[in-house]
LOTI-734227 format. One line per field, with one value per residue (C-alpha): residue number from 0; residue in three letters; x, y, z. Coordinates in steps of 0.5 Angstrom, whole numbers. Layout:
<nodes>
pos	NUM; ... $
code	ALA; ... $
px	X; ... $
py	Y; ... $
pz	Z; ... $
</nodes>
This chain:
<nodes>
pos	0; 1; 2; 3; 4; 5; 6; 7; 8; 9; 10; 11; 12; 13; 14; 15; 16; 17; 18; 19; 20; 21; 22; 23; 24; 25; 26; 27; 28; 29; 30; 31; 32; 33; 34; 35; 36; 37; 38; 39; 40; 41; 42; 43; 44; 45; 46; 47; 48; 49; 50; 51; 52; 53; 54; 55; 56; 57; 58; 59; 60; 61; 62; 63; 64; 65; 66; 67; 68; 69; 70; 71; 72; 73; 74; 75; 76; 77; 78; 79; 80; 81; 82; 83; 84; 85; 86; 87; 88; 89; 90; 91; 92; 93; 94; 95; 96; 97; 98; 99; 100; 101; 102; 103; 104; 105; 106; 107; 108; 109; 110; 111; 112; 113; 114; 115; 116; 117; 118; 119; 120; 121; 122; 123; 124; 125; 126; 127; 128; 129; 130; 131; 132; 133; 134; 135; 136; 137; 138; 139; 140; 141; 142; 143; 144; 145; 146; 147; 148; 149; 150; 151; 152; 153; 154; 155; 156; 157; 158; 159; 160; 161; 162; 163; 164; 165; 166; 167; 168; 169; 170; 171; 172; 173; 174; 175; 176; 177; 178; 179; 180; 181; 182; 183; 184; 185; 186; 187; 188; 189; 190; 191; 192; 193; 194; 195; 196; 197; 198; 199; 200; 201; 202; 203; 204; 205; 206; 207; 208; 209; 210; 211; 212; 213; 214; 215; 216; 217; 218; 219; 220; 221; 222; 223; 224; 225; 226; 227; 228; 229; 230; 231; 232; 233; 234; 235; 236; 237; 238; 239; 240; 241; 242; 243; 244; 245; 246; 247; 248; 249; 250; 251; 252; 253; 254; 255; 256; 257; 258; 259; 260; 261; 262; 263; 264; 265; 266; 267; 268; 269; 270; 271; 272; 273; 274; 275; 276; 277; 278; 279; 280; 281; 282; 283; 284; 285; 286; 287; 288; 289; 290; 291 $
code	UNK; UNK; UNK; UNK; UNK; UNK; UNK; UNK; UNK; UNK; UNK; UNK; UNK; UNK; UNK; UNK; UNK; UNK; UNK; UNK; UNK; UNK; UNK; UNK; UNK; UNK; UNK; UNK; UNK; UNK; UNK; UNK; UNK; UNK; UNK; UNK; UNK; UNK; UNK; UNK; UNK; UNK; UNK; UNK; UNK; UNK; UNK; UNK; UNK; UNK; UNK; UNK; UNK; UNK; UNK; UNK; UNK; UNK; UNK; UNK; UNK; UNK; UNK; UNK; UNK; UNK; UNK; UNK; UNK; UNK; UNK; UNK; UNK; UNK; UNK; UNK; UNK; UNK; UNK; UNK; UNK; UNK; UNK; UNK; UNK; UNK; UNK; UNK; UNK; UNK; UNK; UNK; UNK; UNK; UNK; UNK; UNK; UNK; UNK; UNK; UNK; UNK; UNK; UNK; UNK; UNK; UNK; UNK; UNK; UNK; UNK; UNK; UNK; UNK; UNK; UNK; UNK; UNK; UNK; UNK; UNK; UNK; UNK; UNK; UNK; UNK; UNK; UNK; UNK; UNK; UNK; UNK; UNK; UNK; UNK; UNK; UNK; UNK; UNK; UNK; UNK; UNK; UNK; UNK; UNK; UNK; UNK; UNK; UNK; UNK; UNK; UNK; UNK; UNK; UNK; UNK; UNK; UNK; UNK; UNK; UNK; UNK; UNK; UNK; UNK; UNK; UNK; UNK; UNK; UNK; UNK; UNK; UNK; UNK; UNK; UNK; UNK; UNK; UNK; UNK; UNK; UNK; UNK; UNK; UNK; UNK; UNK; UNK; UNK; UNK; UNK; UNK; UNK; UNK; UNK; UNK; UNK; UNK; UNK; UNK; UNK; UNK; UNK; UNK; UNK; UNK; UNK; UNK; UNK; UNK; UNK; UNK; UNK; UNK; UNK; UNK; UNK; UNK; UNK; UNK; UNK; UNK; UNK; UNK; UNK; UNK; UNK; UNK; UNK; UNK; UNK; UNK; UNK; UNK; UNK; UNK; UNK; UNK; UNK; UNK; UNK; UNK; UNK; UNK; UNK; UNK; UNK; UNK; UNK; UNK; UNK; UNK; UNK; UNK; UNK; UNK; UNK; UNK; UNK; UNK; UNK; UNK; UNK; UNK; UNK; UNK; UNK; UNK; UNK; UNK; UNK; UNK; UNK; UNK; UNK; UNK; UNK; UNK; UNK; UNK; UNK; UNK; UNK; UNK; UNK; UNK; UNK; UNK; UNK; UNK; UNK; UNK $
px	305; 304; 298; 296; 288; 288; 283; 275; 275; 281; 276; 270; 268; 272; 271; 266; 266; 259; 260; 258; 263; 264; 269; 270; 275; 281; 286; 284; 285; 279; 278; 275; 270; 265; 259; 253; 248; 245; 247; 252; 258; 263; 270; 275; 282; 286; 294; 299; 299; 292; 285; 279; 277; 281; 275; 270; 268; 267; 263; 256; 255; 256; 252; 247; 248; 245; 251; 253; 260; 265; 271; 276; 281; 288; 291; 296; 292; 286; 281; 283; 288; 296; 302; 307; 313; 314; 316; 310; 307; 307; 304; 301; 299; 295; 292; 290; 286; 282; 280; 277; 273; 271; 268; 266; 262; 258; 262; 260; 259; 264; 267; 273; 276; 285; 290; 297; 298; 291; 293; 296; 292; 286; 288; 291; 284; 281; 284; 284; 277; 274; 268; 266; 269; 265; 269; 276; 278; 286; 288; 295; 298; 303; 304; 311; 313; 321; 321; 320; 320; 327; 320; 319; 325; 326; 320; 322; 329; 325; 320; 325; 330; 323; 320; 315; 313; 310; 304; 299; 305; 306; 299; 299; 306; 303; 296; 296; 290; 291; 288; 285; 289; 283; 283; 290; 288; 284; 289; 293; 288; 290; 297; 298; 305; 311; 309; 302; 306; 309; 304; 305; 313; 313; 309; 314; 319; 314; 315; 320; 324; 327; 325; 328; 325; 319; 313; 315; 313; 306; 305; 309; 302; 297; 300; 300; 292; 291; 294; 288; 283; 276; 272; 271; 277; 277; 284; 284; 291; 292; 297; 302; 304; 312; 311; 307; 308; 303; 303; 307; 304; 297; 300; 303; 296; 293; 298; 298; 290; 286; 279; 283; 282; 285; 287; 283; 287; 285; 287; 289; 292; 297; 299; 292; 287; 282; 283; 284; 279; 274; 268; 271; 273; 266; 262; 267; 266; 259; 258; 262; 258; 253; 256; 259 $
py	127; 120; 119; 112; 110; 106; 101; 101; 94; 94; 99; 93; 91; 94; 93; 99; 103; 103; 110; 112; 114; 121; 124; 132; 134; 138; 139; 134; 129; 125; 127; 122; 125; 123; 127; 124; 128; 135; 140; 145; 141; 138; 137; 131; 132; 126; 126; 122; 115; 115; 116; 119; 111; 114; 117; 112; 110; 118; 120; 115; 118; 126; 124; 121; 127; 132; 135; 134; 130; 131; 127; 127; 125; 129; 128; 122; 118; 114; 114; 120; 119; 120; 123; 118; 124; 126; 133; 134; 134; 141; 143; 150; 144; 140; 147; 149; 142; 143; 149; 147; 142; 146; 151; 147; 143; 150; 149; 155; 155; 150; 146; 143; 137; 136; 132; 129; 133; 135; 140; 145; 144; 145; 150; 153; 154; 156; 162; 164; 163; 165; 167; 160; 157; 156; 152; 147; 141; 140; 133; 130; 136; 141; 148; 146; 153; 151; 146; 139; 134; 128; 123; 126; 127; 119; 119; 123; 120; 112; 116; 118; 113; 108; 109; 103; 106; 99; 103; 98; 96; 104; 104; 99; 101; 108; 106; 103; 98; 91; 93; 88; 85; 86; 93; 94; 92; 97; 102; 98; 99; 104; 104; 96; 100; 103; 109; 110; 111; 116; 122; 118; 118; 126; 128; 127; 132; 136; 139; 145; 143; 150; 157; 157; 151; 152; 154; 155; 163; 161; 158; 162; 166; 161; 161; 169; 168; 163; 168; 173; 167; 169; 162; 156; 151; 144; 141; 134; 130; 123; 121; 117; 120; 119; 125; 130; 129; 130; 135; 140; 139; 140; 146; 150; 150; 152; 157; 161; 160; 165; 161; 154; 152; 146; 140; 134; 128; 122; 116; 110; 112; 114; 117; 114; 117; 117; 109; 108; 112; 115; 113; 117; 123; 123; 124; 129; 134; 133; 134; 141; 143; 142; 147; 152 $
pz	72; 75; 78; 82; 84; 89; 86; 88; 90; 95; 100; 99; 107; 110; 118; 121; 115; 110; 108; 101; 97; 94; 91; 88; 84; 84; 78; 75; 81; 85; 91; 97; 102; 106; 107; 114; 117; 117; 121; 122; 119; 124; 119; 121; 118; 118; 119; 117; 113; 116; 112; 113; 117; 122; 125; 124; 131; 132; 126; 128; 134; 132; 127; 131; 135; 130; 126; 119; 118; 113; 113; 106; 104; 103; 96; 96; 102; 102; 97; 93; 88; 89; 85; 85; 85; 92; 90; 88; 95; 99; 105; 100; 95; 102; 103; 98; 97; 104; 101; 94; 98; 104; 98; 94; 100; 102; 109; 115; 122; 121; 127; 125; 128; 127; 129; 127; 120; 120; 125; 121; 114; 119; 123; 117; 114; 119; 121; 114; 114; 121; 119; 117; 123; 130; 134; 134; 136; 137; 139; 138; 133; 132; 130; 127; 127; 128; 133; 134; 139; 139; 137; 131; 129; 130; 126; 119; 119; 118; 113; 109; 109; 107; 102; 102; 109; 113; 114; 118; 122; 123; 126; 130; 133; 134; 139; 146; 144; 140; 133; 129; 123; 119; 121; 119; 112; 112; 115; 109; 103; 100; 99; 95; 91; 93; 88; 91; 98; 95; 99; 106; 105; 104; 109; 115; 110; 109; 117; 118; 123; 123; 122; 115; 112; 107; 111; 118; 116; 113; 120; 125; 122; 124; 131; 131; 129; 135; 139; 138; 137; 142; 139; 143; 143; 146; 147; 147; 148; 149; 155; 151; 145; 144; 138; 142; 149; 154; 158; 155; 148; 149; 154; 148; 146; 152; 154; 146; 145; 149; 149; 151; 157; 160; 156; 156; 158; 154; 158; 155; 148; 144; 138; 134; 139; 135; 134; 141; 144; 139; 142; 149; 144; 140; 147; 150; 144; 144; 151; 150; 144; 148; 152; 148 $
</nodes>
């Protein structure tokens, strides 16, 4: 199998991240991952064709807050190495990576953080290892069981017929604030190839977009686990997400999870909340750590 790495001086001086860089180790592949603070953990799991930087603006303030921040990487995206065969991406695959890394860095009492993609390999993990999650956080996502939106239709159909996917175009397309050029190369860093874009153009096809697709019964099972979850939940869901539209996005969740109470609004963002808003999202979920 084909692997790309992405080489280390495409990261160098990359606006608002200083982060150390560590990496674990996964069938032979490289894993990247970012590990600040001390604490109970606070896991941030990125989408789609994002990295860990995603949520740089939020993991300085958590950290100062008292709580150890991990951030990785999924295989195929930041700095973590990438297959260049896109069959070679599965959803059990990206699973089965959260759950090496999460044993591997003794992560428990976990609250865990998800968004876009992030979603259901997060809220995956976390139902299937409830005795080491606190809390969840769910921002901009889907359960996927079968049904989705005619945004994100619109979205797979451009990604399977791109291969070489305009990603800082994607990320500024995708924000409602103007997002520097030099923070678009960053978003743009790790993908220098059409072949090391192979993971970013899968993930979309990835989605069951009905209920016999693969993996729309793993996560029908999420759901059902949702349905019976009796620990703390915040929901927070940006106003202008064509792909996850608000209301009625952040609704389905407070309408399945019994401890989820009403979505926050994050006023001002769009699908990239975190880059438009992460600051704001950071404050609101230590104020409701604070609180749970």
């Amino acid at each position: 199998m084909d692997v790309f790495r992405t080489p280390d001086d495409r990261f160098e001086n990359l606006p608002g991240w200083d982060h150390e860089p560590r990496y674990l180790e996964w069938e032979g592949m490289r894993v990247h991952y970012v590990d600040e603070g001390a604490g109970d953990p606070i896991v941030l799991f990125h989408g789609e064709p994002t990295w860990s930087y995603l949520y740089r603006t939020m993991i300085g303030p958590l950290v100062d807050a008292g709580h150890r921040v991990i951030a990785y990487d999924h295989i195929g995206f930041g700095r973590s190495d990438k297959p260049t065969d896109r069959q070679w991406y599965t959803y059990d695959r990206h699973s089965a990576v959260a759950d090496h890394v999460l044993d591997e860095l003794g992560v428990d009492n976990a609250t865990v953080v998800v968004q876009d993609w992030g979603g259901p390999i997060g809220l995956r993990w976390a139902t299937e290892h409830p005795d080491r999650v606190a809390r969840l956080v769910i921002m901009n996502t889907g359960l996927f069981t079968g049904k989705v939106s005619k945004g994100f239709l619109a979205w797979r159909d451009f990604a399977e017929r791109t291969p070489d996917l305009p990603v800082g175009t994607i990320i500024s397309g995708a924000t409602a604030t103007d997002v520097p050029p030099e923070v678009i190369a960053a978003y743009d860093a790790p993908f220098p190839t059409v072949e090391s874009k192979a993971g970013a153009a899968q993930f979309p096809l990835i989605v069951p977009v009905d209920a016999d697709s693969v993996g729309a019964d793993v996560l029908t099972r999420v759901s059902d686990d949702l349905s019976r979850w009796q620990k703390p939940v915040l929901l927070a869901f940006s106003d202008s997400d064509p792909v996850f539209p608000h209301p009625r996005s952040g609704q389905v969740f407070t309408d399945l999870i019994p401890t989820a109470g009403e979505q926050v609004t994050i006023t001002g963002a769009a699908h990239f909340l975190q880059e438009d808003r992460g600051e704001k999202i950071a404050a609101e979920i230590i104020a409701w750590m604070g609180g749970s």
